[in-house]
N, C-alpha and C positions, 0 to 999 in steps of 0.2 A: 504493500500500500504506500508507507513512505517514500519508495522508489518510484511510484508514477506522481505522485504530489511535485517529488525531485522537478521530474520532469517539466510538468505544468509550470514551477516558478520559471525554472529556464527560458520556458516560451514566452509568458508574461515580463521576463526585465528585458527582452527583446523590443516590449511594443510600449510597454509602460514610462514615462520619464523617470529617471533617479530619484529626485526629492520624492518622489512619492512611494518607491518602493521602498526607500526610508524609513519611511513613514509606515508602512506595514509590515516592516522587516520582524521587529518585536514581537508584534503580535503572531504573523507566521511561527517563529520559533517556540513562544510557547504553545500555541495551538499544536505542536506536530508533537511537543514535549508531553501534553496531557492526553495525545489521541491517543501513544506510543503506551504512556500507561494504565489507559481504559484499556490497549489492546492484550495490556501484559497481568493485569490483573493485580496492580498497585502491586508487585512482587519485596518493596522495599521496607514495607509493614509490616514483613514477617521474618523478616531478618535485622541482626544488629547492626547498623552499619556506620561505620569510623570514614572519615573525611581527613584525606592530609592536604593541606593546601600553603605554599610558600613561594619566593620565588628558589631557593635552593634547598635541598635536602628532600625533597617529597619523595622519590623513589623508595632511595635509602630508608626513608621513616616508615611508609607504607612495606618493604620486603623486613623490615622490623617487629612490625604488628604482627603480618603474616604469621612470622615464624613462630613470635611471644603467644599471640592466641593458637595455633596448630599445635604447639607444643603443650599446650594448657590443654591436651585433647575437644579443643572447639576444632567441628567440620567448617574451616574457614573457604571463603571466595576471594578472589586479587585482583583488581583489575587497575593496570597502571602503566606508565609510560614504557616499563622491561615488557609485562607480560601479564597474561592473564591467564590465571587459575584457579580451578574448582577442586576444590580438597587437593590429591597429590597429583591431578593431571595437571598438565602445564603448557603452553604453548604462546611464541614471541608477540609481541604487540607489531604487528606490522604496517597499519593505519598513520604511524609517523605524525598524530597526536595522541595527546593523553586519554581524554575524558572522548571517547566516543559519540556522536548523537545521533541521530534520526531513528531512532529505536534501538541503536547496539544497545546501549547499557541496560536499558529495561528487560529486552530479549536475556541478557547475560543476567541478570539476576535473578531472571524467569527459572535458567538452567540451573543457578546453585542453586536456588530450591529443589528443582527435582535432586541437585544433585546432593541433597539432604544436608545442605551449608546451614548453618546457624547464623554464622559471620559472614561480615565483608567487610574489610578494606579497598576504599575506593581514592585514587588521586583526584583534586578537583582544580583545573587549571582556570587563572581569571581569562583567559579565550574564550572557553566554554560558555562561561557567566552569561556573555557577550548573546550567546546561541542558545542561553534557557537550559542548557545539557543538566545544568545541577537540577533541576527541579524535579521534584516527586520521588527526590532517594530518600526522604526521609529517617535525616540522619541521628542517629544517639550521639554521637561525640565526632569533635574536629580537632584536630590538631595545625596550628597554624607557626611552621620553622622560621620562618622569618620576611621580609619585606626589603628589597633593595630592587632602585632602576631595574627594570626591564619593559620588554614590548614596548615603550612607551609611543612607535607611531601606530603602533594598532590601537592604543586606547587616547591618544592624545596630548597625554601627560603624563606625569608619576601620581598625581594627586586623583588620577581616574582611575589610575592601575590599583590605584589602595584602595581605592572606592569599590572596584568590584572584588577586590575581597572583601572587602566588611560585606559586599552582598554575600558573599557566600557563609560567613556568618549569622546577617541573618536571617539565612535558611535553616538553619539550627535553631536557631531564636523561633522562629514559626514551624519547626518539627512537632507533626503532635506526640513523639515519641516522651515516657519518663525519664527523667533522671539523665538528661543532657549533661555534656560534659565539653567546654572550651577547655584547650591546652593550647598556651598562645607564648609565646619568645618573648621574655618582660625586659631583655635586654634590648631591644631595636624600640624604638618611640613609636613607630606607626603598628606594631602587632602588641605593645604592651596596653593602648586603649582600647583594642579589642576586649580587653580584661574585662569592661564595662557591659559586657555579653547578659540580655537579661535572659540568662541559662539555671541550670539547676547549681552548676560549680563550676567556677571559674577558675584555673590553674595557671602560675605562672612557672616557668622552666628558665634559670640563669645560671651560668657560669660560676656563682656565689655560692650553689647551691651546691659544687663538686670539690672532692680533693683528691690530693694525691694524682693527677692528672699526670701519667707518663705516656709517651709515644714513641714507637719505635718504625721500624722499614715494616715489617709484618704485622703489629697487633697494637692497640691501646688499651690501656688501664684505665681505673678510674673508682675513687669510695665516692658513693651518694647513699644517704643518709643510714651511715654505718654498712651498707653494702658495698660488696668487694667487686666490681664488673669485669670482665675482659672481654672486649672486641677483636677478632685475629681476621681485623681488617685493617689498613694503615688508615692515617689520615686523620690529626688530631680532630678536626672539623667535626667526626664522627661520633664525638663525646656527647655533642650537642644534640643529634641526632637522635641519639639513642633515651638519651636523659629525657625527649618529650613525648618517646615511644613510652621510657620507663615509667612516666606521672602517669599518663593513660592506663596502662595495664594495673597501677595499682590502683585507680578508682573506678575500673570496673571489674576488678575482684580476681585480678589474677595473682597466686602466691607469690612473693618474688623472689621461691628458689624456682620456681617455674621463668621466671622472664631472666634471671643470671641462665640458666643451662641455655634457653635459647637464644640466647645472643652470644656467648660461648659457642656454639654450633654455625653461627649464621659465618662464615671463613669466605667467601665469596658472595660478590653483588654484581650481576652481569653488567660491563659497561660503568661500573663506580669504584675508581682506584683496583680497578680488575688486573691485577697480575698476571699475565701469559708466562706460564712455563712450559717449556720445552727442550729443559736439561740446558740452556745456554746460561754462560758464566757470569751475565750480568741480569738488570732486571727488565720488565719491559711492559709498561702497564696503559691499558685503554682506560680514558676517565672520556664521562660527557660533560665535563668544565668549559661553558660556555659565556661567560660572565667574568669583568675583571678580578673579583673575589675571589671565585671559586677554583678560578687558574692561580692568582695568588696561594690559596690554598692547598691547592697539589702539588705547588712546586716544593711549597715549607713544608710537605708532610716527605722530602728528601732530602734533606739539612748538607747529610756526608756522601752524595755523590755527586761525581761527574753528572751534567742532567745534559742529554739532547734534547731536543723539543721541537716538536710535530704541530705543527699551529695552523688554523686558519682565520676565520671568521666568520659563526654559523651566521646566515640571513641575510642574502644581499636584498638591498630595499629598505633594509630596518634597522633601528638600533647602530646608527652608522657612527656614533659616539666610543662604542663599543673597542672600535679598532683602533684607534692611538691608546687608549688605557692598556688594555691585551699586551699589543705591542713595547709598549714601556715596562710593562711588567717580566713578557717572554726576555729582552733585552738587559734586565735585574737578575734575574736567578740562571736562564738557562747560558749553557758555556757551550753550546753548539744549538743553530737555532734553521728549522728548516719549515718555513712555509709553505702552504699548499692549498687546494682547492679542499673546501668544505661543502654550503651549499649556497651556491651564487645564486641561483633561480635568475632572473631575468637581466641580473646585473652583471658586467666583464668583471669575470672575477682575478683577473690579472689588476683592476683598479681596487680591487679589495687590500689586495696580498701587499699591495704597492703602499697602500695607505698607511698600514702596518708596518711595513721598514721604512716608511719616510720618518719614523720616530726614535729610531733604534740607532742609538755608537755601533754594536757591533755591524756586523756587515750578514747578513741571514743569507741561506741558499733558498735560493725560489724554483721549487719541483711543482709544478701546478698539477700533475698527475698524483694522485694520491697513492698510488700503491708503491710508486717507484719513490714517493717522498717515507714511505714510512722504510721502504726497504734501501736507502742512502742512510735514513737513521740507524736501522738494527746493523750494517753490516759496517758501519762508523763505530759502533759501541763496544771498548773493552772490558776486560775485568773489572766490576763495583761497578759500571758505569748504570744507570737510570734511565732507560728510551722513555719520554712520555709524549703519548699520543693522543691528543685532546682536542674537544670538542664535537663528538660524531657520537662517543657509548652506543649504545649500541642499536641509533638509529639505522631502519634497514634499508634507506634508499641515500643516494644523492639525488640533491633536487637541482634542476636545471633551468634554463629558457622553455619555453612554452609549455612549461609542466612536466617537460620531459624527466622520469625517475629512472634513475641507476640503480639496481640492487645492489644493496651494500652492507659489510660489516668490516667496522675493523678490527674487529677481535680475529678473526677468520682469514684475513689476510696477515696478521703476525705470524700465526701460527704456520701458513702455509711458508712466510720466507721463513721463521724460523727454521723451520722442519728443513731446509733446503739448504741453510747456511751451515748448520748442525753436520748434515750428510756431506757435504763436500771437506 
């Protein structure tokens, strides 16, 4: 049904003027949002469902819950920018966004029901907002990681982009579900007045609230409130992560030697500070740090090595701010630094790459081929040295001019030079 409505609007912004399909655009979106779940049978009423929404960390937080409620023997659902899964079946997000709409998500929540899911963790992206996709999930609890610049020509501003989180907020606020639960970042200004959630309980999650905080190349530590945690994930960032995973679990009633074992366990996150081995002597990790911070932050989670660095600039068209920060920063930490095509979409992405070294002392290699850029980096790399390859995790296309998609991973092309440079 959604698919010929598809249809039908196509034909109408053909004959219709702009301002006015503008003007009805909202309305379309919720109308396909509620038709979607009269067709699905309100399925989000009868399950618990958790919301992560930030601009960084929501993967990460969401494969966190997962693991903390599954290991808590809850039949959990997943649906997120990695992947989506119903109990222990599992399979890639390949739609290249988050938050699915025109009935995916309703349909998928249809199936964890049959698929005798109790729970769901769901990502909610401020895009979505945009499209009505959050409506009608009906959620018990959100967790909100944090607020910093992003999107900002898709929404306007920064002061719109935080606007449609607080909408998603509050959709919590108007969940008829009990016993609602905000967990909001009381370190960042714009997610700590989200506190003001008129919710059942409001949680704040900070830095103040951790000790003993160690980091190393493989795993981080960390006491929160007299608990002992290990993450054997790198990436101090990941403290924080986990710590607004950990509030949540404890107020909706999971033990916490149940969420210490499972985050102990969780040793891999596809496409997040994701390790490739392949028996070679150095390390060599796919992250999706997309954002000046969070590249900041992958490179500080490698203090003592040599770092190459695989860079480009996701979004041509947007966010075009983005690229002299990136760039200053690759140009700080990394000691060999090798630019490349990410996803230009309609823009020469040679004026991307270029924008980026017109900031940088050092002097960058420009491989606009990706595969031969990541395989100049691994076959560069000696003993201790660090490959990081960022920006892409484990997006499955390159996107191009006229819409044109590349299947892609760069997890999958490591592996294959590694395997290749190993053998010779």
């Amino acid at each position: 049904m959604y698919k010929l409505l598809d249809t039908i609007v196509r034909v109408l912004k053909r004959i219709i003027p702009e301002p006015i399909v503008s003007f009805f655009r909202p309305i379309y979106h919720r109308t396909i949002s509620l038709l979607m779940a009269i067709t699905y049978g309100f399925p989000a009423k009868k399950l618990t469902v958790i919301g992560v929404t930030g601009t960084k960390g929501k993967s990460t937080v969401a494969e966190m819950l997962f693991a903390i409620l599954s290991e808590g023997g809850n039949n959990t659902a997943l649906a997120s920018t990695i992947r989506f899964a119903i109990g222990k079946e599992s399979k890639p997000n390949l739609f290249k966004m988050t938050l699915q709409g025109r009935g995916f998500i309703q349909s998928f929540m249809k199936k964890a029901l049959s698929g005798k899911c109790t729970h769901m963790v769901v990502e909610i992206t401020s895009e979505s907002v945009l499209q009505a996709r959050h409506w009608f999930l009906y959620l018990n609890g959100l967790v909100v990681t944090n607020i910093q610049p992003e999107h900002i020509e898709r929404h306007g501003s920064f002061e719109k982009y935080v606007s449609a989180k607080r909408t998603i907020v509050r959709a919590l606020e108007k969940s008829p579900k009990k016993n609602r639960v905000l967990v909001a970042n009381a370190d960042v200004p714009e997610t700590k007045k989200f506190l003001d959630a008129h919710v059942t309980r409001s949680i704040g999650f900070s830095e103040n609230d951790l000790e003993n905080v160690i980091s190393t190349d493989t795993e981080v530590s960390f006491t929160y409130d007299h608990t002992y945690f290990v993450l054997p994930i790198p990436g101090k960032f990941n403290v924080m992560n986990a710590l607004s995973a950990i509030k949540l679990a404890d107020y909706i009633g999971v033990p916490r030697t149940v969420t210490v074992s499972a985050l102990k366990k969780l040793t891999r996150i596809p496409g997040r500070v994701e390790r490739i081995e392949e028996g070679q002597d150095f390390m060599a990790v796919v992250d999706y740090a997309h954002t000046p911070d969070s590249l900041k932050a992958l490179y500080e989670a490698f203090p003592n090595h040599r770092k190459i660095c695989v860079l480009g600039n996701t979004g041509g068209g947007r966010d075009t701010w983005k690229r002299s920060a990136m760039g200053k920063i690759a140009d700080e930490f990394c000691d060999k630094i090798i630019l490349t095509n990410e996803d230009p979409y309609d823009e020469d992405p040679i004026s991307i790459v270029e924008a980026m070294a017109s900031v940088m002392q050092k002097k960058p290699l420009i491989i606009m081929d990706r595969k031969d850029a990541i395989r100049a980096a691994l076959r560069a790399a000696r003993t201790g040295d660090a490959v990081l390859i960022s920006g892409k995790g484990t997006d499955p296309y390159i996107m191009e001019e006229n819409g044109k998609k590349t299947p892609w991973s760069d997890a999958a092309v490591v592996r294959e030079i590694l395997a290749d440079i190993i053998k010779k």
